[in-house]
C-alpha positions as CSV (number, residue, x, y, z in Angstrom):
1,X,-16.3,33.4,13.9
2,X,-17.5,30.1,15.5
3,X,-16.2,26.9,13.9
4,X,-18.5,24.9,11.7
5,X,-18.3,21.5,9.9
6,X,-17.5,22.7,6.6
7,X,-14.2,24.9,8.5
8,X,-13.2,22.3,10.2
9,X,-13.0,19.8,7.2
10,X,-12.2,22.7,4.7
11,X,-14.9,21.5,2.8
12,X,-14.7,24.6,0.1
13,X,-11.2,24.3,-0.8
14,X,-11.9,20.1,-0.7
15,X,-14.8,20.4,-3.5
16,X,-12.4,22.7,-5.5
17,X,-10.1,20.8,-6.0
18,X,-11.8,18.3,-8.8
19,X,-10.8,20.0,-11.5
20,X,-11.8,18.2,-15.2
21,X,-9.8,18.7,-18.0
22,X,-11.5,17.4,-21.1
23,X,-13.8,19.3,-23.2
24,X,-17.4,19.6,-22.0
25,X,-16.2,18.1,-19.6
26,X,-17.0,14.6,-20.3
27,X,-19.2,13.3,-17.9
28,X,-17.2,10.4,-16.5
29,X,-13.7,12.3,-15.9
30,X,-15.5,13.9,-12.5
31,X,-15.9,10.2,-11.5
32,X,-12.4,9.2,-12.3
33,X,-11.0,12.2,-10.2
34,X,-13.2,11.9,-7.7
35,X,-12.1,8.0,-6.9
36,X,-8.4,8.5,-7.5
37,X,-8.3,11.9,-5.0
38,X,-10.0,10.1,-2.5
39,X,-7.7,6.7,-3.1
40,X,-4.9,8.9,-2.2
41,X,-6.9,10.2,1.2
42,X,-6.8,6.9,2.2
43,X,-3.5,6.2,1.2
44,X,-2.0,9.0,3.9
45,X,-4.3,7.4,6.6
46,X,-3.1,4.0,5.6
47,X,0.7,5.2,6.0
48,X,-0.7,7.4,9.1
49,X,-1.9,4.4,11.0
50,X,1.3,2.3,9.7
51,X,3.7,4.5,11.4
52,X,1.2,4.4,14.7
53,X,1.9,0.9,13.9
54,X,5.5,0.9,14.2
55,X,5.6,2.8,17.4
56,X,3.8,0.6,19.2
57,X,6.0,-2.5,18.4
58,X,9.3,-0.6,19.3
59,X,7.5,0.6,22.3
60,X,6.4,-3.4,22.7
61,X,2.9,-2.2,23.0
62,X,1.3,-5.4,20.7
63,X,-2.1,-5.1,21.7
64,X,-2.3,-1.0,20.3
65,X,-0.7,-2.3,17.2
66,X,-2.9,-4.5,16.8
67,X,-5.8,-1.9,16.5
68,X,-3.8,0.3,13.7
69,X,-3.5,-3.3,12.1
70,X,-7.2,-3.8,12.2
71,X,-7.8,-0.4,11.0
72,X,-5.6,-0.5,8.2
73,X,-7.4,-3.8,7.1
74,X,-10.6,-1.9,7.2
75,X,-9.2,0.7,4.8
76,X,-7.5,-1.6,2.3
77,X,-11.2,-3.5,2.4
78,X,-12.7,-0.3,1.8
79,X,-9.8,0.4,-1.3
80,X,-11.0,-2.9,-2.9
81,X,-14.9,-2.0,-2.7
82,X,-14.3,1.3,-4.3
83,X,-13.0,-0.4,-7.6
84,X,-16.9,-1.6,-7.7
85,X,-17.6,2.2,-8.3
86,X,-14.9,2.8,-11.3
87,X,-16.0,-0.5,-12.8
88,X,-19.5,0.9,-13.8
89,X,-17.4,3.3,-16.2
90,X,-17.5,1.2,-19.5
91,X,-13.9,1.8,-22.0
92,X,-15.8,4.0,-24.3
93,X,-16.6,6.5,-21.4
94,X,-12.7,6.1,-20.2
95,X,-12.2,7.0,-23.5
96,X,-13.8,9.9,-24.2
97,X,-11.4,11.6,-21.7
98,X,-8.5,9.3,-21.6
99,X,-6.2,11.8,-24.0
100,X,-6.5,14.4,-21.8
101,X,-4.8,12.6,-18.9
102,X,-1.5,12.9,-20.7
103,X,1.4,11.9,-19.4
104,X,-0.4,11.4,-16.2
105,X,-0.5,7.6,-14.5
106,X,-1.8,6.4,-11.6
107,X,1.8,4.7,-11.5
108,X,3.2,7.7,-10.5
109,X,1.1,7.5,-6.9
110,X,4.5,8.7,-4.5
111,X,1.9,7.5,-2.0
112,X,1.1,4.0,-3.0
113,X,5.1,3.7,-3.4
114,X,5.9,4.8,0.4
115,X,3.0,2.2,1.1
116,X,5.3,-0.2,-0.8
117,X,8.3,1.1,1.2
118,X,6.8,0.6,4.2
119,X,5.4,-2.6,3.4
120,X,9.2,-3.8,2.6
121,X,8.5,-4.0,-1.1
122,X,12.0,-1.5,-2.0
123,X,12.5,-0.8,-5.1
124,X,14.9,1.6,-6.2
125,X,14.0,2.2,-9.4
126,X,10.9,4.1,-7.9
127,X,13.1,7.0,-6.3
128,X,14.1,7.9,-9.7
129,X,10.6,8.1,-11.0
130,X,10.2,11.8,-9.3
131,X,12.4,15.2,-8.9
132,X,15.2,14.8,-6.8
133,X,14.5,17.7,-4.3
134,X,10.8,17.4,-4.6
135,X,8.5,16.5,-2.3
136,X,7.4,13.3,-2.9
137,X,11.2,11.9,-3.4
138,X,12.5,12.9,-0.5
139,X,9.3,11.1,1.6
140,X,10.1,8.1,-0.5
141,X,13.7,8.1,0.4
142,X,13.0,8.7,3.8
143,X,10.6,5.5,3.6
144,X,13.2,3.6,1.3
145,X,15.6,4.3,4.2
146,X,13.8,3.2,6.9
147,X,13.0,-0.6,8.3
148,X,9.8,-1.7,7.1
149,X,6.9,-3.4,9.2
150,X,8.2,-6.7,9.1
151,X,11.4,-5.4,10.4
152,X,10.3,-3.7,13.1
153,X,8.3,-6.8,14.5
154,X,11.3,-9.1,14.0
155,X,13.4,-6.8,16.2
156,X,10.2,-6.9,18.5
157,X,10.6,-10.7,18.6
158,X,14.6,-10.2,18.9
159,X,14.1,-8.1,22.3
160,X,11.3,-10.9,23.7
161,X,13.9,-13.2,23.2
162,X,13.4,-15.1,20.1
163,X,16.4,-16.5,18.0
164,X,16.1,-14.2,14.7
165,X,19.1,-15.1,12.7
166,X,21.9,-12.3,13.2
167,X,22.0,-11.7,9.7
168,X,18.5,-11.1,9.1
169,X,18.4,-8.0,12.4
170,X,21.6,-6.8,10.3
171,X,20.5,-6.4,6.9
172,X,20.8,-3.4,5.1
173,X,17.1,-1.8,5.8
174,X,16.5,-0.9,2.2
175,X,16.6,-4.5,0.7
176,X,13.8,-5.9,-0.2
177,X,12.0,-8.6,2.3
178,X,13.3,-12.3,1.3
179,X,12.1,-15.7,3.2
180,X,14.6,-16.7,6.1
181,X,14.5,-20.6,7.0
182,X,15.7,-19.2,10.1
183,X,12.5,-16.9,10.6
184,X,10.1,-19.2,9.5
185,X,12.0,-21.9,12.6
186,X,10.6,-19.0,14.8
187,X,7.3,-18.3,13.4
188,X,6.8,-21.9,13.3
189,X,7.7,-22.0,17.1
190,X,5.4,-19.3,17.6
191,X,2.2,-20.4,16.3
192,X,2.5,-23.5,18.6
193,X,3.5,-22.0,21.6
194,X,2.4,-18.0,21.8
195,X,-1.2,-17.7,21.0
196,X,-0.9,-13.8,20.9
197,X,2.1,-13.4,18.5
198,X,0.3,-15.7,16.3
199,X,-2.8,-13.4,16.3
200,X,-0.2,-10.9,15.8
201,X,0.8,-13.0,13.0
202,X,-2.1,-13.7,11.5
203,X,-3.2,-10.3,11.0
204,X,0.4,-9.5,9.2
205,X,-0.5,-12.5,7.0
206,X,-4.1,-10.8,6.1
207,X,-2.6,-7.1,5.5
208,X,-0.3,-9.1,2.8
209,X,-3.1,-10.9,1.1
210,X,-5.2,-7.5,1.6
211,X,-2.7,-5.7,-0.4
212,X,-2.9,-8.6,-3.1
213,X,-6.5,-8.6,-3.1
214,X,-6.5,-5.2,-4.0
215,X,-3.7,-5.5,-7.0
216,X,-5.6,-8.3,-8.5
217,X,-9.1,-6.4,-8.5
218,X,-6.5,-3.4,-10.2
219,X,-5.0,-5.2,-12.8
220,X,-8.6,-6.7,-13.6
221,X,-10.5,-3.2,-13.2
222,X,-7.5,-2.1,-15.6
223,X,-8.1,-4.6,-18.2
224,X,-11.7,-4.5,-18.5
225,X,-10.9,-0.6,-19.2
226,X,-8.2,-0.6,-21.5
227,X,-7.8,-4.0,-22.4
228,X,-4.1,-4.5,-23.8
229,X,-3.0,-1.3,-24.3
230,X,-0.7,0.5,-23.1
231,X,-1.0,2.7,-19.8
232,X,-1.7,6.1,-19.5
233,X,1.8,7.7,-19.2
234,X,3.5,5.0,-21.4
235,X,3.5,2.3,-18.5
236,X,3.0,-0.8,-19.4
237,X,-0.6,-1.5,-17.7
238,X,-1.7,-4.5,-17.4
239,X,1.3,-6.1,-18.4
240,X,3.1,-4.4,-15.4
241,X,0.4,-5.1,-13.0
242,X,0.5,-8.6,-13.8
243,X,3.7,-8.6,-12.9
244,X,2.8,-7.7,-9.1
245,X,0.7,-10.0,-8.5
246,X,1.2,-13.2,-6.1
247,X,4.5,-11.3,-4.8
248,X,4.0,-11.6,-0.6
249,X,5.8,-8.4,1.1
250,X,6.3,-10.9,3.8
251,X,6.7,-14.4,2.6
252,X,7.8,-16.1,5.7
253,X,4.5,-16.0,6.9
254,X,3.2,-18.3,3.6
255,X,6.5,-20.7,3.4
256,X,5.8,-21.5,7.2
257,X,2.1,-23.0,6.2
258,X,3.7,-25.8,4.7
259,X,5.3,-27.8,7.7
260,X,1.9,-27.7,9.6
């Protein structure tokens, strides 16, 4: 049997798979799958194109890592723009099928949280969130136990012979990022001498505020749905998401703006 399009890209089992629970179904529920499924497509690529990302710095290759950065900024445009789409569902239509989610949150994304992982953003209280055995934990521990981006590239910078503090190429891999005077004296050398670790820079610096971007649009998308109230799965919605926002995964690259 000769291969076609649908084959190839499954396209059957892909269209199966939005299944709606509440009665009727309510119209709007298909729409709330159907952005959320495909949210988590572009989640894998994202994390897909991240790891490309990684092993091109350790293999020094910038310029290739560059294009997986590009990329990813593409996507997490793309991530922003389809919050337009869930927007035109007013609260009463969220409503009519909102019960039926259950316990169900979008908090519970094991993607989004390797994302955060890889990002540097560790938090272990994450881990505990799913089954230990399951699958999603043990990707998240393998991500939780791994250097982030912004690790990787300082040891990039380490090998080409810049002075990044011993303590900072030491530090256990599953902290979270923190701001290094000591970095920022690098980056600070960088951008005035090395024109292409400064683009390399740069784009770091827009993959932060591109994850950012997107949390704010959330958190807003969120409380023009639900207002106040309290997630679905007993999270604390907007509340919670507030509580993201304005947090850089790598902050040297703000503090240094300063002493321009």
């Amino acid at each position: 049997m000769d291969l076609t399009y649908g084959r190839y890209l499954k396209v059957d089992e892909l269209l199966d798979l939005q299944e709606c629970r509440s009665d009727g179904p309510e119209h709007d529920e298909m729409l709330f799958i159907v952005i959320h499924q495909v949210y988590e497509l572009w989640f894998k690529e994202v994390l897909h194109e991240a790891d490309m990302f990684v092993a091109n710095i350790e293999a020094g290759r910038l310029d290739s890592g560059a294009h997986q950065l590009k990329r990813i900024l593409k996507i997490l445009k793309t991530l922003v723009a389809q919050l337009d789409v869930l927007e035109t569902m007013t609260p009463l239509e969220f409503q009519s099928f909102r019960s039926f989610l259950e316990s169900a949150s979008g908090f519970q994304s094991a993607q989004f949280r390797e994302l955060e992982f890889v990002l540097g953003v560790k938090d272990p209280q994450h881990l505990e969130r799913f089954e230990e055995g399951s699958r999603e934990r043990l990707r998240l521990e393998e991500r939780y136990n791994s250097p982030s981006i912004w690790a990787t590239f300082l040891v990039h910078l380490s090998s080409a012979g810049f002075a990044i503090p011993a303590d900072i190429l030491e530090r256990d891999v599953t902290a979270p990022t923190v701001a290094s005077s000591g970095v920022q004296a690098v980056l600070s050398d960088i951008y005035r001498t090395r024109p292409d670790l400064t683009e390399m820079c740069e784009s770091l610096t827009d993959l932060d505020e591109g994850l950012q971007e997107w949390r704010y649009r959330h958190v807003k998308m969120v409380q023009r749905t639900i207002g106040a109230k309290i997630g679905s799965g007993g999270s604390l919605g907007v509340e919670y998401l507030q509580s993201t926002l304005f947090n850089p995964a790598f902050p040297d690259l703000w503090e240094i703006r300063t002493g321009f």
